[in-house]
C-alpha positions in Angstrom: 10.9 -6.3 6.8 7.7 -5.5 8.7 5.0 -3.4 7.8 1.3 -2.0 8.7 -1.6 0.0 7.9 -3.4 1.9 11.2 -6.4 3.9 11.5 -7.0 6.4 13.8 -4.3 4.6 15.5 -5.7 1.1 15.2 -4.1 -1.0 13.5 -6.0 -3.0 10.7 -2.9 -4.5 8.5 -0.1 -5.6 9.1 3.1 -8.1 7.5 6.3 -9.1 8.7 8.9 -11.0 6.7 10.7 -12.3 10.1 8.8 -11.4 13.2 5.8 -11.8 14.9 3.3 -10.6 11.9 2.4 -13.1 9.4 4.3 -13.2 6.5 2.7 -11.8 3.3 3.5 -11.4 -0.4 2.0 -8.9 -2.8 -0.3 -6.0 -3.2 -3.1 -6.0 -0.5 -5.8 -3.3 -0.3 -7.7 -1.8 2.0 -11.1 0.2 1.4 -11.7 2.7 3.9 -15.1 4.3 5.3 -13.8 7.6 5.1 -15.8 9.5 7.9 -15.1 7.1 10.4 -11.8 6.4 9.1 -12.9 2.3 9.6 -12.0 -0.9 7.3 -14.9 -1.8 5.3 -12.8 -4.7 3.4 -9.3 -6.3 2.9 -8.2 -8.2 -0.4 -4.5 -9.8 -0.5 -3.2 -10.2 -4.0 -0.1 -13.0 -4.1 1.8 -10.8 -7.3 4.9 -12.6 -6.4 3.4 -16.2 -7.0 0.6 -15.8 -9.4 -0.4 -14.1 -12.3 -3.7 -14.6 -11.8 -3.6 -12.6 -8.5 -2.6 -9.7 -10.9 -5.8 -10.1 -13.2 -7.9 -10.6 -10.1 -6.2 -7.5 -8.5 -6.7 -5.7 -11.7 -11.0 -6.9 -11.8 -11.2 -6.2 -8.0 -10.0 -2.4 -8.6 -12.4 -1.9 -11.6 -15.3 -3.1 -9.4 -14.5 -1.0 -6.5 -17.3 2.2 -6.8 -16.7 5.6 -7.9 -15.7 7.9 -5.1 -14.1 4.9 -2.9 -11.3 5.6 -0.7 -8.3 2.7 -0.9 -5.3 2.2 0.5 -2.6 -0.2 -1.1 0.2 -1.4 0.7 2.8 -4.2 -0.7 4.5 -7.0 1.8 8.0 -8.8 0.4 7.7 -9.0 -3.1 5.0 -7.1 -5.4 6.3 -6.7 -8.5 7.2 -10.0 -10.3 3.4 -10.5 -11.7 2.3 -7.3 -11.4 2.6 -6.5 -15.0 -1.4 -7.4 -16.1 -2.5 -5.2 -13.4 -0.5 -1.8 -13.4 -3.5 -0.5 -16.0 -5.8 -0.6 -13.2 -3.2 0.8 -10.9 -2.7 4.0 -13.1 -6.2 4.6 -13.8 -6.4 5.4 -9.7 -3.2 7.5 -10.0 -0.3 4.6 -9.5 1.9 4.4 -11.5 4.5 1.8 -10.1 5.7 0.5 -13.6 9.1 2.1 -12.3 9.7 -0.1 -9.4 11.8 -3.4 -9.7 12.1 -6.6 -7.8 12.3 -6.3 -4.2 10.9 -2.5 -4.5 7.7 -1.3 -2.1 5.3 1.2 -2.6 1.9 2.4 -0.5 -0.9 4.8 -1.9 -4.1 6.3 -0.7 -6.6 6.7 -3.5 -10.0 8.0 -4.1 -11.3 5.7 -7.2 -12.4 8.1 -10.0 -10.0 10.9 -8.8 -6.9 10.0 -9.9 -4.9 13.9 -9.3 -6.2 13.1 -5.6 -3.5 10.0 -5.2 -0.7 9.8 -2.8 2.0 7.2 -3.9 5.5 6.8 -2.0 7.4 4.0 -3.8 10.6 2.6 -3.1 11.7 1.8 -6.4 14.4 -1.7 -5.4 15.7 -2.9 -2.0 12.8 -1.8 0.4 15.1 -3.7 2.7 17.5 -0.8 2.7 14.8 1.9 2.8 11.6 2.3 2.9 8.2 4.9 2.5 6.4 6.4 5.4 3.1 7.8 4.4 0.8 9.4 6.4 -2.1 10.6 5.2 -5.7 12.8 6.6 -8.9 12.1 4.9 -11.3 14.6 4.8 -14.2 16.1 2.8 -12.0 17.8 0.5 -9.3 15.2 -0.4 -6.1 13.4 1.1 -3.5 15.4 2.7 -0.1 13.7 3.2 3.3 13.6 4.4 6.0 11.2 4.2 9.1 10.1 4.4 12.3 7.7 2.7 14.5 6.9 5.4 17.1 4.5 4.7 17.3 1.3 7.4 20.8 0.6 8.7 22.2 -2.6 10.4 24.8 -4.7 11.0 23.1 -7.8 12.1 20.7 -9.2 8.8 18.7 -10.8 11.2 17.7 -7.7 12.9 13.5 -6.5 11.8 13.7 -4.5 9.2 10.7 -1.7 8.9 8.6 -1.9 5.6 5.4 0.0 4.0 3.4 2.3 6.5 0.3 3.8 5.7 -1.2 5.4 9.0 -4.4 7.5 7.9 -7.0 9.4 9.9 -9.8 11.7 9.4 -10.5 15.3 9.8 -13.4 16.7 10.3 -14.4 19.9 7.7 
């Protein structure tokens, strides 16, 4: 499975399970300077290994600021630790408590605007499909469109495509 983040068609994040990417585990997010559409700051949050990485993900989202633009993307396997931090998740709009082992999901966020969030989730096997959002940030809120299309292939070890995010801005 691969997947990455771009803005304005730069890429900024990006995981793959067998390729050329490194391989990452988790929940990692992204604030974004929304009018340049630029990284500010990356956090990577192991919820596959660590239950710790869910209380730090958890204190990380409370201390982001009011009005804050973020972008979450999972790599591999989010969800078996994520339990102590899906609270924090839904008070930006997320609600991923639905999605099992092996699932995906990707959301744009504004912190403190919760009816502003766009989630795509694959609920299990993101190997078999997967979330495409796209997403425009401008003065006024996210738009977004997306997609589920399911992966096909004979050969296992053929790349599989994972999470994408690809956001830019607008001007108003």
């Amino acid at each position: 499975m691969a997947g990455f983040v771009k803005l304005n068609d730069v890429t900024v994040w990006k995981a793959s399970y067998h390729g050329p990417a490194p391989r990452l585990r988790g929940v990692h997010i992204l604030l974004i300077e929304p009018l340049k559409c630029s990284l500010q700051q990356s956090r990577s949050f192991d919820t596959f290994d660590s239950t710790s990485a869910a209380i730090n993900l958890s204190t990380y989202l409370h201390q982001v600021n009011s009005g804050r633009i973020i972008v979450g993307v999972t790599a591999d396997e989010p969800t078996t630790n994520l339990a102590r931090a899906l609270p924090a998740l839904r008070q930006l709009g997320v609600d991923v408590s639905d999605v099992q082992y092996r699932g995906a999901f990707v959301f744009v966020a504004e912190k403190g605007s919760p009816t502003k969030t766009v989630l795509r989730k694959t609920k299990t096997d993101s190997a078999t499909y997967h979330a495409r959002l796209s997403a425009t940030i401008t003065g006024n809120g996210i738009y977004a469109s997306y997609s589920l299309m399911r992966i096909a292939t004979n050969d296992k070890r053929k790349e599989r495509k994972g999470t994408i995010a690809m956001i830019t801005t607008q001007e108003t």
